[in-house]
N, C-alpha and C positions, 0 to 999 in steps of 0.2 A: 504494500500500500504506500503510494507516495507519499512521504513526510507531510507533504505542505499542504495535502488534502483536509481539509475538517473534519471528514469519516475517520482519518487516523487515528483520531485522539477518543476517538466513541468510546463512553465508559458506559457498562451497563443498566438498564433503570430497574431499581429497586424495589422491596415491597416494606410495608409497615405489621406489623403483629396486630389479630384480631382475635375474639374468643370466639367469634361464630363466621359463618359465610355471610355475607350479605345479601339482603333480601330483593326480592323485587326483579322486572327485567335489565337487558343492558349489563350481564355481567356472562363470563367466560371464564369457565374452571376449568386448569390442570393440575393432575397430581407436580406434588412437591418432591427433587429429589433429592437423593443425600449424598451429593457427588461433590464437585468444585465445577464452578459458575465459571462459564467459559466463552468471549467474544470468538468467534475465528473469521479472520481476514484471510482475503487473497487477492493479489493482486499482479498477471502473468503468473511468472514462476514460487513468486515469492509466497509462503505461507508462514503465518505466525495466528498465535494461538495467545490470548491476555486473561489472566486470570481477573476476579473483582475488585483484587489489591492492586492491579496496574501490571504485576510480575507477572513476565513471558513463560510459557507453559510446554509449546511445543518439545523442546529437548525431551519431556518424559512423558511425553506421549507419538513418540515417531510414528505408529501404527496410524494414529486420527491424522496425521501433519501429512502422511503419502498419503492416506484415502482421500482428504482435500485436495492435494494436489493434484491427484488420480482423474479430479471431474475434469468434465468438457469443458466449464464456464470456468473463467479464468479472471473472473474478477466478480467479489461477492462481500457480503459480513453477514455474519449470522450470531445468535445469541441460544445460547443451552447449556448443558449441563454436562460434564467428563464424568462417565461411571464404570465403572470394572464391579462385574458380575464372580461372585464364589461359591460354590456348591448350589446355583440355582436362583441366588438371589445378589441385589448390590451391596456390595462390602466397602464402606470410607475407610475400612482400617486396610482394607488391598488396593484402594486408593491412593493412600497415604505413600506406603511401600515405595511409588513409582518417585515422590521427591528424596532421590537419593544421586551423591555425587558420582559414583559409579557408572558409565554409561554402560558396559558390560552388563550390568545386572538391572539397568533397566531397558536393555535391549530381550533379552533373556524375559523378563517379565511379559515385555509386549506381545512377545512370542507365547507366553503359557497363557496369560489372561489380557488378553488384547482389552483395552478399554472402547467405549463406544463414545458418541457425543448425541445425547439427545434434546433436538432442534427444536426450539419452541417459539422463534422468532427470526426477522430477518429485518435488517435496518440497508443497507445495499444491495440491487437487485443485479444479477449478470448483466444487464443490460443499462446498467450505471445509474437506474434512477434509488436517488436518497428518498428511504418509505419512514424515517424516523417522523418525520409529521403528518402522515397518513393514519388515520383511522385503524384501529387492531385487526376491523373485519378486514381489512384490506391487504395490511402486511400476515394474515394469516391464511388467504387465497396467495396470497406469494408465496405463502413458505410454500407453503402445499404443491402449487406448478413446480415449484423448484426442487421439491424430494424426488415429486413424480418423474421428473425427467434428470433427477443425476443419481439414481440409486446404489446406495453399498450397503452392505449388512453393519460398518461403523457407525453410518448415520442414520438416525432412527427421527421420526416425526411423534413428538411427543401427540398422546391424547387429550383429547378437550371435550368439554360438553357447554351447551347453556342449562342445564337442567340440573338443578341447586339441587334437588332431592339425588338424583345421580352421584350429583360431588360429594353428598352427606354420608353414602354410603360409601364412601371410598373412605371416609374418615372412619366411618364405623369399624370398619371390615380390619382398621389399624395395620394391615402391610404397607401401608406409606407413610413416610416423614408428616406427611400432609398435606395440604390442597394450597394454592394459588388463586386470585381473583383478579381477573382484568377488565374493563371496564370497555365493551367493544368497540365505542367511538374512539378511545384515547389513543393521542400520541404518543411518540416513545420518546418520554421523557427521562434523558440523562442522568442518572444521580438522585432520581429523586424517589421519594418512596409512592408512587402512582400505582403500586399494586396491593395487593389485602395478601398476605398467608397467615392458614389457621394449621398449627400444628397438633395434634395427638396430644401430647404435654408441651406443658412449659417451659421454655430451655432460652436460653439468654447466650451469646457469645462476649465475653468477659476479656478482661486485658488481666493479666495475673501484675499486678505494683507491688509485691511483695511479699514477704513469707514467715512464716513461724516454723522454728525447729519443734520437735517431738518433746516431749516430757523427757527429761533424763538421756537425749537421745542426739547423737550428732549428724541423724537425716532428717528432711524437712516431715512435720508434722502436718502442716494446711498452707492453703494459695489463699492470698489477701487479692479480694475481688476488685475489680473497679472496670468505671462506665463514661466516657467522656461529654460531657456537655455542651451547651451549647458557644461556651466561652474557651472550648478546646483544653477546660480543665477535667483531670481524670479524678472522679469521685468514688472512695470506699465504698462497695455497696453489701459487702458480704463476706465471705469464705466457702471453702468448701475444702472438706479432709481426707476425703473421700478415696486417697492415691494407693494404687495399687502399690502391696510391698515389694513386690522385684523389683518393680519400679524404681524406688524412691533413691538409690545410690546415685543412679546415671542422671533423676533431675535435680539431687540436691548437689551436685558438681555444675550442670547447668545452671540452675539459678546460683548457686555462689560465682558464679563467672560474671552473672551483671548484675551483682551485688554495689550497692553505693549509687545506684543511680540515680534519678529524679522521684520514682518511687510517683507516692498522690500528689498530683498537684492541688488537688481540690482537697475536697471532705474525705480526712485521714481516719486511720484507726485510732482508736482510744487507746492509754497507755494501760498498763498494770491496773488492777481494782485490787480491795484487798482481798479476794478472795482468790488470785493467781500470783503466782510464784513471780519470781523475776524475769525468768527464762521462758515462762507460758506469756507472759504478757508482753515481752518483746519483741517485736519485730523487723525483720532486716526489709531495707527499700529497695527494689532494682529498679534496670532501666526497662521500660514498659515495649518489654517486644515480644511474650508470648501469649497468645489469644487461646481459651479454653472456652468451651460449651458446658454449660453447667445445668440441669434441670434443676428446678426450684416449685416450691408449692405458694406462697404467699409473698407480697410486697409489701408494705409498710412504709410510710415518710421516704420513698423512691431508695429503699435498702429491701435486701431478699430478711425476711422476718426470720428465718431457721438456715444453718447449714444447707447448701445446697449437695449436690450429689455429680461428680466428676461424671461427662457423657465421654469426652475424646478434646483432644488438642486439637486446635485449629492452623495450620501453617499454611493453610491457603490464603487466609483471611488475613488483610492486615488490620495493625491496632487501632488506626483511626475508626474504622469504623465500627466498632464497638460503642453504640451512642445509647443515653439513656431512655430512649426513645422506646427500647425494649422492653421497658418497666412499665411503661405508658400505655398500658391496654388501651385498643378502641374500640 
């Protein structure tokens, strides 16, 4: 894609957190998946693949970067979802696996569990017209001509309905992360959260600003939560202790590496009470670069009211966007 293009810089549009589907016509449900958020460009030879954090993706996923290449149209964007399938269903944590420095073992990987990319949007058309302010119905008959006439078993055309009771069952039935809502007149607005997902449970992706060691214990005991606002400060919202014990060696070397850092900007943890030790109540600040998903049952004063519960690391994801916005039911 030519640098100097405007499409270049296309960053995904987003959705906001709801507790139900929205009611009424003029709405458009897909399932929700549990992959990494994936723009893909092409333009002639060249293909590149942008993750939601901005960070290029292609390198570990060769298999999706030659099936784009692979089509006839030679200049496109598209917007979906990167998933790799494991005994039957999608796996984030064989997902995961593929961000490794090793090109050997993520060639190797492509080869045993090939990832797919499934397509739920298309913001440039082969035929170079810009659909980002066109109406949904419209960039969604484009996707549709566009799967029909370039098809590979990589690229997949996600499912949709208008039919709210349909998408309800999808919630029901609980084999998906959750449902999606688009609004069928709307543009494709950049950055912005223009769309509804209602997930299964409640799950929030968190920046980790900090940590507590264990009781008596020289690995980390819990992740100090935090959520950035609307003034770009990073606000305590919680914890979660939740961490696997194999675990805990290889990320309490990690976080003691970006130990000392900025840690909350905003609204910190409290110090010591008297009813914790010195060692329980203290805690070490880092610098805010690892993103965890945490399910949680209740909010309070925009803090998770109880311990939350560790779902998986986010390395897709970057930290800015972790906004408190997720607290904010609509």
């Amino acid at each position: 894609m030519n640098p100097s293009s405007p499409i270049a810089a296309a960053m995904p549009m987003e959705a906001r957190s709801a507790a139900a589907l929205p009611e009424g016509d003029g709405w458009w449900f897909e399932p929700k998946w549990d992959g990494f958020r994936c723009l893909a460009f092409r333009d002639g030879a060249e293909v590149a693949l942008k993750a939601k954090s901005g960070k290029p993706l292609a390198r570990y996923f060769p298999e999706v970067t030659a099936a784009l290449a692979g089509l006839a149209a030679d200049r496109f964007v598209l917007d979906g979802e990167l998933l790799v399938a494991r005994d039957g269903a999608f796996s984030f944590d064989a997902l995961q696996m593929r961000l490794h420095p090793a090109q050997s073992r993520i060639l190797r990987l492509a080869g045993e569990t090939p990832a797919v990319l499934a397509l739920f949007d298309i913001l440039l058309t082969p035929q170079g017209e810009d659909l980002r302010p066109a109406p949904f119905v419209h960039r969604r008959a484009a996707l549709e001509t566009f799967h029909a006439g370039f098809p590979s078993p990589l690229l997949r055309l996600t499912p949709g309905t208008r039919d709210r009771a349909l998408a309800q069952s999808w919630l029901d039935q609980g084999n998906l992360e959750g449902v999606v809502a688009k609004q069928i007149d709307g543009p494709y607005l950049e950055g912005e959260r223009a769309m509804i997902k209602v997930k299964r449970a409640s799950t929030a992706d968190c920046v980790v600003g900090g940590f507590r060691y264990g009781s008596g214990s020289p690995l980390v005991g819990s992740l100090l939560l935090g959520l950035y606002d609307d003034d770009g400060r990073l606000n305590h919202v919680g914890f979660t202790s939740t961490l696997p014990a194999a675990g805990k060696p290889a990320l309490t070397r990690r976080l003691e590496a970006l130990r000392g850092g900025t840690g909350f900007t905003g609204r910190a943890p409290g110090g010591p009470s008297r009813w914790s030790t010195e060692r329980s109540g203290a805690w070490e600040p880092v610098r805010p670069e690892i993103v965890v998903e945490v399910g949680f049952d209740h909010v309070t004063g925009e803090r998770f009211r109880h311990g939350t519960k560790l779902v998986r690391f986010r390395p897709d994801k970057a930290p800015e966007q972790c906004r408190m916005e997720q607290l904010r039911r609509s």
